[in-house]
DONU-42557 format. One record per residue (C-alpha): residue number from 1; residue in three letters; x, y, z. Coordinates in steps of 0.2 Angstrom, whole numbers, padded with zeros to 4 digits. Example, Ala and Ser with C-alpha at 12.3 -4.5 7.8 and 13.67 -1.06 7.14 Angstrom:
residues 2
    n  res   east  north     up
    1  Ala   0062  -0022   0039
    2  Ser   0068  -0005   0036
//
This chain:
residues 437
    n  res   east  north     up
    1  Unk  -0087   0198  -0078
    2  Unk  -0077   0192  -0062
    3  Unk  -0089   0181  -0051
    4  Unk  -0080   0179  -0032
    5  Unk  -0086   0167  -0019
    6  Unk  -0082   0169  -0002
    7  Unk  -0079   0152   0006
    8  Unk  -0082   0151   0026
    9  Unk  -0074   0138   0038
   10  Unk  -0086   0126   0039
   11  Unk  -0094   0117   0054
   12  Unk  -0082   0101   0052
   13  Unk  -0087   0092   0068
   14  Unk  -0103   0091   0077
   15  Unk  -0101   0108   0088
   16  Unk  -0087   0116   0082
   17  Unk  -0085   0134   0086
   18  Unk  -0066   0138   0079
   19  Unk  -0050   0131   0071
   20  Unk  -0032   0135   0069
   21  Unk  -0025   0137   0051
   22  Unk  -0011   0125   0048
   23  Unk  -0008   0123   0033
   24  Unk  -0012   0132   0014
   25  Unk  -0011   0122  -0001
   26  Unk  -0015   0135  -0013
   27  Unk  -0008   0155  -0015
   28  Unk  -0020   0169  -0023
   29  Unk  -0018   0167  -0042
   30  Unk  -0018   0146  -0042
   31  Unk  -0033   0139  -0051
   32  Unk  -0041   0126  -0041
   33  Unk  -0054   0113  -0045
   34  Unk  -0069   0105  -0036
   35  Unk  -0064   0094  -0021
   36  Unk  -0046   0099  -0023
   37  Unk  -0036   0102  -0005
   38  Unk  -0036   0118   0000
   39  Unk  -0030   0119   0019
   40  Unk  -0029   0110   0032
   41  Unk  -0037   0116   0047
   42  Unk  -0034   0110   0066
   43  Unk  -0051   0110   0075
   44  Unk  -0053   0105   0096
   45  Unk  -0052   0083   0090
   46  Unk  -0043   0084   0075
   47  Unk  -0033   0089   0059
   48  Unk  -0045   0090   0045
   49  Unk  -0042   0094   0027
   50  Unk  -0054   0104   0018
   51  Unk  -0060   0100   0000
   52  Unk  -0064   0118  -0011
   53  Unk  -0082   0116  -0016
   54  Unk  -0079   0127  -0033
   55  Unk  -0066   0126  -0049
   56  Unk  -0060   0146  -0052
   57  Unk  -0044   0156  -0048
   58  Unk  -0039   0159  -0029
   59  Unk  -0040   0180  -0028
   60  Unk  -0037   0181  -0008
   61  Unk  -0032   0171   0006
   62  Unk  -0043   0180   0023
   63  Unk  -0029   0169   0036
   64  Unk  -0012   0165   0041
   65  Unk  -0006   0150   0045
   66  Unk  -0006   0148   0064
   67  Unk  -0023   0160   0065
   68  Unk  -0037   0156   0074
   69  Unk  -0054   0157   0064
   70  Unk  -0071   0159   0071
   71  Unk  -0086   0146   0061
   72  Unk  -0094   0156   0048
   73  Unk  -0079   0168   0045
   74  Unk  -0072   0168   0028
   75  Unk  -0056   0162   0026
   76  Unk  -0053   0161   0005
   77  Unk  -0060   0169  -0011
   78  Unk  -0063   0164  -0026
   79  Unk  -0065   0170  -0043
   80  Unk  -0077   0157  -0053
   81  Unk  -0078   0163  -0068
   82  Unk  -0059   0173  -0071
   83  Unk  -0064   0172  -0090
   84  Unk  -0082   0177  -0092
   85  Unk  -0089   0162  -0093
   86  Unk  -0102   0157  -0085
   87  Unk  -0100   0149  -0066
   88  Unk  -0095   0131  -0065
   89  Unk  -0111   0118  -0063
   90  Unk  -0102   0110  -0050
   91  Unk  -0104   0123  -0038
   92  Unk  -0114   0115  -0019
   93  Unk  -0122   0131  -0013
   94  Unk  -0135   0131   0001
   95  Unk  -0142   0149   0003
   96  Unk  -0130   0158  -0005
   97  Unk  -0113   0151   0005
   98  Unk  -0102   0137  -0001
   99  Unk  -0106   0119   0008
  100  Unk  -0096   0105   0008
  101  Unk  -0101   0087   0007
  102  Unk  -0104   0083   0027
  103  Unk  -0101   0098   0032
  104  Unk  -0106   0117   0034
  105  Unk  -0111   0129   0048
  106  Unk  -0128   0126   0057
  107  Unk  -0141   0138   0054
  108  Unk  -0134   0148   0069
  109  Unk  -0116   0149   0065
  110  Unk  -0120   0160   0050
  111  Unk  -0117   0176   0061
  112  Unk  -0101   0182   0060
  113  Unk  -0088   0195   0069
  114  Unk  -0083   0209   0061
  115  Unk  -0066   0209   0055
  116  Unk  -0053   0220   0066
  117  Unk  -0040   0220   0050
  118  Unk  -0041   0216   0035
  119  Unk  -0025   0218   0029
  120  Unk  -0017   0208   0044
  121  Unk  -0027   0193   0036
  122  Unk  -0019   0196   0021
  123  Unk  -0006   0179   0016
  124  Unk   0010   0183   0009
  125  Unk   0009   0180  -0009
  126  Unk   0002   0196  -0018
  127  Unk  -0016   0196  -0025
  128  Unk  -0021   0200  -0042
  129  Unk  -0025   0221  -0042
  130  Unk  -0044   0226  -0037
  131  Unk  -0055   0222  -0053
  132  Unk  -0063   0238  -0061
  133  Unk  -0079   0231  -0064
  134  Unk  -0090   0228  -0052
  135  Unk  -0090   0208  -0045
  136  Unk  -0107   0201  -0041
  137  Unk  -0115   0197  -0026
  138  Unk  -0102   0191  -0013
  139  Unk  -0109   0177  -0003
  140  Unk  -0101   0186   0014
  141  Unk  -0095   0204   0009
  142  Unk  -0084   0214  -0002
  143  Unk  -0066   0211  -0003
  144  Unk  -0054   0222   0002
  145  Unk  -0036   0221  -0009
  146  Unk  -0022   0231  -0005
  147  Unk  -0020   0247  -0016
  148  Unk  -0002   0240  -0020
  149  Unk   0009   0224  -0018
  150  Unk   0018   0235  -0008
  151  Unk   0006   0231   0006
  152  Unk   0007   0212   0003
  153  Unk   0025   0209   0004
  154  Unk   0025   0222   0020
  155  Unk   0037   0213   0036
  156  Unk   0020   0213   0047
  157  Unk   0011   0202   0034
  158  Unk   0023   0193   0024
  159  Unk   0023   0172   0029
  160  Unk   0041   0165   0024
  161  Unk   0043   0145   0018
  162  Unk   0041   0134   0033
  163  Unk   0034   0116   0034
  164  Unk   0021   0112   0045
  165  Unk   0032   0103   0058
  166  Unk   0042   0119   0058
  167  Unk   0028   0133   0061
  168  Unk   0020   0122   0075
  169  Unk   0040   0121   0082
  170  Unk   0041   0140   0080
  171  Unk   0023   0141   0085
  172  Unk   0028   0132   0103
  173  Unk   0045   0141   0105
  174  Unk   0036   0158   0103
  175  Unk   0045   0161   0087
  176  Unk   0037   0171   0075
  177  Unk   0040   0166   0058
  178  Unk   0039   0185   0051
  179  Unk   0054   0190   0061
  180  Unk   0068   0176   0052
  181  Unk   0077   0183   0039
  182  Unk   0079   0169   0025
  183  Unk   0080   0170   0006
  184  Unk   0073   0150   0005
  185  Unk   0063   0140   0017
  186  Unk   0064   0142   0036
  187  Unk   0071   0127   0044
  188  Unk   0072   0120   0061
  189  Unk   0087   0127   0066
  190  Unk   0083   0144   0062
  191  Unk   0068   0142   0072
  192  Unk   0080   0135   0088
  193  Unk   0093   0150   0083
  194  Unk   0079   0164   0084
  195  Unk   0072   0154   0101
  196  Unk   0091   0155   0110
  197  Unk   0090   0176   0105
  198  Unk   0079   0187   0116
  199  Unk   0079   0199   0105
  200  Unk   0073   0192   0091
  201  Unk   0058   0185   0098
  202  Unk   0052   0192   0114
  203  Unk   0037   0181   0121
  204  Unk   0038   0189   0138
  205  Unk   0045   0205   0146
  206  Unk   0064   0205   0145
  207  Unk   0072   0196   0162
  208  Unk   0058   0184   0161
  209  Unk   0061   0165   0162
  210  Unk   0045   0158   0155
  211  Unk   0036   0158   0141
  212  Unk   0017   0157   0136
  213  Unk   0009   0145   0126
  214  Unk  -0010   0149   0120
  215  Unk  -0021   0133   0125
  216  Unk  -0033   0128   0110
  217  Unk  -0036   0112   0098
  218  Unk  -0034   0097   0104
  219  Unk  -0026   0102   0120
  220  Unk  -0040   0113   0125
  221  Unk  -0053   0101   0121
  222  Unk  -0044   0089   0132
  223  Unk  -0044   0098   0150
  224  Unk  -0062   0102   0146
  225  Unk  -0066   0085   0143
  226  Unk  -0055   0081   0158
  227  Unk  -0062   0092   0172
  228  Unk  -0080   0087   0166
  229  Unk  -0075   0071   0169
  230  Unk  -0067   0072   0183
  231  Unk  -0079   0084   0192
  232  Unk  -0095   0076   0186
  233  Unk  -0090   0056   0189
  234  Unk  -0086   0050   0207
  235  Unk  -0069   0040   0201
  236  Unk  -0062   0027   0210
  237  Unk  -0048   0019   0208
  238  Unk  -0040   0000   0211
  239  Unk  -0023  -0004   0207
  240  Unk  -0018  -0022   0204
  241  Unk   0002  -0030   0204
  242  Unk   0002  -0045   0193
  243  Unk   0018  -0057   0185
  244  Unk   0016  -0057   0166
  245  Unk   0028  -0070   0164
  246  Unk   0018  -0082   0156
  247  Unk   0011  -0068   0142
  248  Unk   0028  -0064   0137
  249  Unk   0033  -0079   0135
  250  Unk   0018  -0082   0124
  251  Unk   0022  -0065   0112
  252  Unk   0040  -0074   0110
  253  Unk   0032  -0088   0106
  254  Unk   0020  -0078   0092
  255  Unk   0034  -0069   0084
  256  Unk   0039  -0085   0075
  257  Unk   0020  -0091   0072
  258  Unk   0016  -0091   0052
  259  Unk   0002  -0080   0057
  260  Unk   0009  -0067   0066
  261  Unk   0024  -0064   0059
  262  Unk   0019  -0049   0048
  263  Unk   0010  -0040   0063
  264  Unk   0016  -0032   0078
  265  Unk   0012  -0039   0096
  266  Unk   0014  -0027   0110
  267  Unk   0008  -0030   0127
  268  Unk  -0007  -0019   0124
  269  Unk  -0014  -0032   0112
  270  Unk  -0014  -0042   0126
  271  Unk  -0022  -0030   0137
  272  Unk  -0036  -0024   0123
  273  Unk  -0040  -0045   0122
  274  Unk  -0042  -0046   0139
  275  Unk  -0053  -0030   0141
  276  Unk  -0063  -0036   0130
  277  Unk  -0065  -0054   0138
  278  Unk  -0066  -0047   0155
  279  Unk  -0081  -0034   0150
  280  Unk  -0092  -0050   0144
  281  Unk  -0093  -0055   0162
  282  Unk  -0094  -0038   0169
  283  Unk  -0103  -0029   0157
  284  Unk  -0105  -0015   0168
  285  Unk  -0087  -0008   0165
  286  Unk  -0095  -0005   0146
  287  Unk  -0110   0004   0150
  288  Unk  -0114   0022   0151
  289  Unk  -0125   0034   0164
  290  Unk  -0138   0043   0156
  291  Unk  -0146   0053   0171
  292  Unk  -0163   0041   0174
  293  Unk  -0155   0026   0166
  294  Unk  -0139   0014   0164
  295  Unk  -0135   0010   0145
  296  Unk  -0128  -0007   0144
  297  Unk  -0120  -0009   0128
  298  Unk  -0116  -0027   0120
  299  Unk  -0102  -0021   0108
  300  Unk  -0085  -0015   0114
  301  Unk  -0078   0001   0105
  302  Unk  -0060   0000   0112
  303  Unk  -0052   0018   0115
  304  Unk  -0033   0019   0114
  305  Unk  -0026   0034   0123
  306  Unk  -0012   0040   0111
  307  Unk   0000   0054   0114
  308  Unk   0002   0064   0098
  309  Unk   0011   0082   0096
  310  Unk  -0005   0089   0096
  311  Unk  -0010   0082   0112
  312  Unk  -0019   0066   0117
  313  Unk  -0031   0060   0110
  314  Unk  -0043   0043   0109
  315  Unk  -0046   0034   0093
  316  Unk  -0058   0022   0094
  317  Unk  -0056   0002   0090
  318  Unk  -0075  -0002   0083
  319  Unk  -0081  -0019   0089
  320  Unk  -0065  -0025   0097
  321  Unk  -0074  -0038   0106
  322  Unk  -0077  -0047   0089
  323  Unk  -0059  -0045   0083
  324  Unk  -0043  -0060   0086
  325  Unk  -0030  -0057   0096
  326  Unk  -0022  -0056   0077
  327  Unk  -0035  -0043   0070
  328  Unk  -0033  -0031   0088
  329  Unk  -0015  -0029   0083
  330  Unk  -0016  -0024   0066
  331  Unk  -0032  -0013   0073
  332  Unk  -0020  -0005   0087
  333  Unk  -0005  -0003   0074
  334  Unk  -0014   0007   0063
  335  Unk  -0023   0017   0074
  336  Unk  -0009   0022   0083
  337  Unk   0001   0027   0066
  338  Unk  -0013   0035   0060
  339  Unk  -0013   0046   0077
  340  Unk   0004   0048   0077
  341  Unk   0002   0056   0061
  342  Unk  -0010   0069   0066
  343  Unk  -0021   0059   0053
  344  Unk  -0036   0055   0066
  345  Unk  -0053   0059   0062
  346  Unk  -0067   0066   0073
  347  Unk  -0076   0053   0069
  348  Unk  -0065   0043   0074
  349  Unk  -0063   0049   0093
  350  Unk  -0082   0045   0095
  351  Unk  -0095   0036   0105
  352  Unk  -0081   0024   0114
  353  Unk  -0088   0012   0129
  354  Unk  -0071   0007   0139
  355  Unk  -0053   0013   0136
  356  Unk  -0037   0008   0139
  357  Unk  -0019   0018   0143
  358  Unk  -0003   0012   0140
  359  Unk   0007   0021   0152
  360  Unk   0020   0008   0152
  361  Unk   0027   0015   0135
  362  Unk   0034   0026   0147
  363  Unk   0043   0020   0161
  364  Unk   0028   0024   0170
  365  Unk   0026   0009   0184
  366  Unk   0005   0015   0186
  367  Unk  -0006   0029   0189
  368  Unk  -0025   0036   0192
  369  Unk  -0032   0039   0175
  370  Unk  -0047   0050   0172
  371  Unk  -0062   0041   0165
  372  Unk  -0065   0046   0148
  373  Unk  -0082   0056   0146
  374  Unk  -0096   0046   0139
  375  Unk  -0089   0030   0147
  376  Unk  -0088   0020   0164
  377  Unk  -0070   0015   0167
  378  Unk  -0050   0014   0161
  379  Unk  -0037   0004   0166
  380  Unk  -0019   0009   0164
  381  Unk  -0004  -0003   0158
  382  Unk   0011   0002   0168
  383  Unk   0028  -0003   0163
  384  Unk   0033  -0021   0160
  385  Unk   0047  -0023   0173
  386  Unk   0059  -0039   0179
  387  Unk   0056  -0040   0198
  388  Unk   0058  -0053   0211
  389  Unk   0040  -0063   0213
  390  Unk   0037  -0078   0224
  391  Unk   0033  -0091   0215
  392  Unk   0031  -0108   0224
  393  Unk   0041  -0103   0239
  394  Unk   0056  -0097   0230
  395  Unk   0059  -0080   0226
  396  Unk   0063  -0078   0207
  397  Unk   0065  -0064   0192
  398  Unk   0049  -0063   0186
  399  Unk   0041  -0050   0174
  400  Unk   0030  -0040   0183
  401  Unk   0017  -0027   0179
  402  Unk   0003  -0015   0189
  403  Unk  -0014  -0012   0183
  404  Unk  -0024   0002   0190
  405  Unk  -0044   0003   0184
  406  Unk  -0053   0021   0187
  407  Unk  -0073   0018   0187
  408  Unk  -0087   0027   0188
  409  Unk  -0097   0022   0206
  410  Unk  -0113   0028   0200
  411  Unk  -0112   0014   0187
  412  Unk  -0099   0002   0194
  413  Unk  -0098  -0004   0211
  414  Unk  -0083  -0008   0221
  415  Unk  -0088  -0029   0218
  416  Unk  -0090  -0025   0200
  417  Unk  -0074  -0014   0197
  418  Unk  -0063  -0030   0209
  419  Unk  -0069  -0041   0200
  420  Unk  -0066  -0036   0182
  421  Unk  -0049  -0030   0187
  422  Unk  -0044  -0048   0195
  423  Unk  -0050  -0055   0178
  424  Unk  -0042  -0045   0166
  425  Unk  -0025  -0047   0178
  426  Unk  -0029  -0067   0179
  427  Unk  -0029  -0066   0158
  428  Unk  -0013  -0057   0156
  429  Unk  -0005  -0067   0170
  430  Unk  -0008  -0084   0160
  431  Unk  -0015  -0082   0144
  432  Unk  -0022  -0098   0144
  433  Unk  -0036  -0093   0157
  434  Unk  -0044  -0084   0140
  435  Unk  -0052  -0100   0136
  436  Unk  -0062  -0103   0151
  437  Unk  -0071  -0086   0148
//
């Protein structure tokens, strides 16, 4: 006798109310095992993949790639005993719904919206006909199966072949991937052809020169962050103009040095050492408000603002402060792969104290960042440019950079900010200065 499990999306991050579909590694009719990769999900920090917590046969698939889904709302089923045996022992259940390891909704995400349409949430590959015996207990509801793989393969419900890269392309361009006509996999340039035809895609009324673009993920979660920030901390700002000259010279200097010539030095492995030398003097740039008290911190968990496709976001560096100028690049190297990648974690976006970013990357001479919530200051890196510079009387090329520090005056006073700005500018302008602190 079929047994079917209804697996919903799961609480993944601490608060999670939705998440987009991106990707499905399985169809209905694929057997899958415990902990195997099913989809990957993009929540408001993060791409996450999610592990199936039973071995059976994949009978339906409840959403699209590109769909939104609420916490608690199921979004696969599963037959776990397609021969009659009895349900696997491997099965994590927790009152009657699937848990993963670390995850699962809270106690009141188990309420759930009614579905508006079942067969809109139906996936493109057809699903195995409607059993005729009775299947037990489902953990959510009953499933509803089209009365004919007619209804399945229908143009409103069919997905065609696209990589993710291409869905998010189409998913930005306004394309919908229903509407291509392709006997393989989508590509690009399909995509871009269907974006050049009105026609084909409508996003707007006809005559209209603009497009709209749905604000969610990790985009989303940003501008909240942002205007909390922004409205809830008094920022100020200092800017600081400084000749790097000498901390150039020293990365040249490195790039033939027997231990740095596997890693990569950029002038942000600079900066992060000098943040971190900087906050031991003024650890008030590494503390936190807390309402009726000030949390001083004696670690430094470094953020690195990183611009992704996704959006930006802040991995963390975990105990900078203990790390050589050695270990900080092959920290910063991997973080900024891994972001780059779409690979970040939530986890990993967590509980940062001060945080650095690179505008420089750029072109950008400086700016007026936006302190990240949960910490006290930023300082930006602007561009690394050749400038003239007085330098004993003589006017010279020199290679000049600004700094600007946002901080939060509730916690840092205008003293405070100056003079961890002048020290962090007095490290990168001559290296050597590092050993007097």
């Amino acid at each position: 006798m079929p047994d079917f499990k209804v697996f919903p999306l799961p609480d993944t991050a601490e608060g999670l109310v939705d998440a987009e579909i991106l990707t499905w590694h399985i169809k209905p009719g694929d057997e899958v095992a415990v902990n195997q990769i099913i989809v990957e999900i993009e929540t408001a920090k993060a791409a996450v993949e999610l592990p199936c917590p039973w071995a059976g046969v994949v009978t339906e698939l409840h959403a699209q790639p590109g769909q939104t889904v609420n916490v608690g709302e199921p979004i696969l089923t599963i037959d776990v005993d397609p021969g009659g045996a009895a349900a696997p022992a491997a099965q994590a259940e927790t009152n009657g719904q699937a848990m993963l390891v670390g995850y699962g909704p809270k106690a009141s995400a188990g309420k759930r919206r009614a579905r508006k349409d079942a067969a809109a949430a139906t996936v493109a590959s057809p699903a195995p006909p409607a059993p005729t015996v009775a299947p037990a207990q489902p953990v959510v509801e009953p499933i509803t199966v089209p009365d004919s793989p007619a209804a399945l393969l229908a143009p409103s419900t069919l997905v065609p072949l696209a990589k993710p890269p291409v869905r998010k392309l189409a998913k930005d361009l306004g394309v919908d991937l229903r509407s291509l006509a392709s006997s393989g996999v989508i590509t690009r340039e399909d995509v871009r052809r269907a974006a050049e035809e009105p026609a084909a895609a409508p996003v707007v009324p006809a005559g209209a020169r603009e497009r709209r673009v749905p604000v969610k993920g990790v985009r989303k979660m940003t501008a909240q962050a942002m205007v909390g920030s922004a409205f809830t901390a008094p920022h100020v700002t200092e800017f600081l103009t400084i000749d790097v000259t000498p901390m150039m010279e020293l990365r040249a200097r490195l790039k033939s040095h027997p231990a740095f010539r596997d890693v990569k030095i950029t002038p942000l492995t600079f900066a992060a050492k000098a943040v971190c030398l900087a906050a031991r003097r003024t650890p008030d740039v590494n503390a936190s408000w807390a309402g009726e008290e000030i949390v001083y911190k004696d670690y430094v968990h470094l953020g690195i603002a990183a611009a992704t496709p996704r959006g930006l976001v802040v991995p963390k560096v975990r105990d900078a402060d203990a790390m050589s100028l050695r270990e900080l690049a092959v920290a910063l190297e991997r973080l900024t792969v891994t972001a780059r990648e779409g690979k970040t974690t939530p986890a990993d976006m967590l509980n940062g104290t001060i945080t650095i970013t690179n505008v420089g990357v750029f072109g950008v001479d400086t700016g007026t960042p936006i302190i990240n919530p949960g910490e006290s200051a930023i300082l930006a890196l602007g561009a690394i440019k050749d400038m003239p510079w007085v330098v004993d009387g003589e006017i010279r090329v020199r290679k000049v950079c600004q700094l600007s520090l946002s901080f939060d005056h509730r916690v840092v006073d205008g003293q405070q900010g100056s003079e961890f700005l002048a020290d962090v500018g007095a490290i990168l302008a001559d290296p050597a200065m590092a050993i007097t602190y």
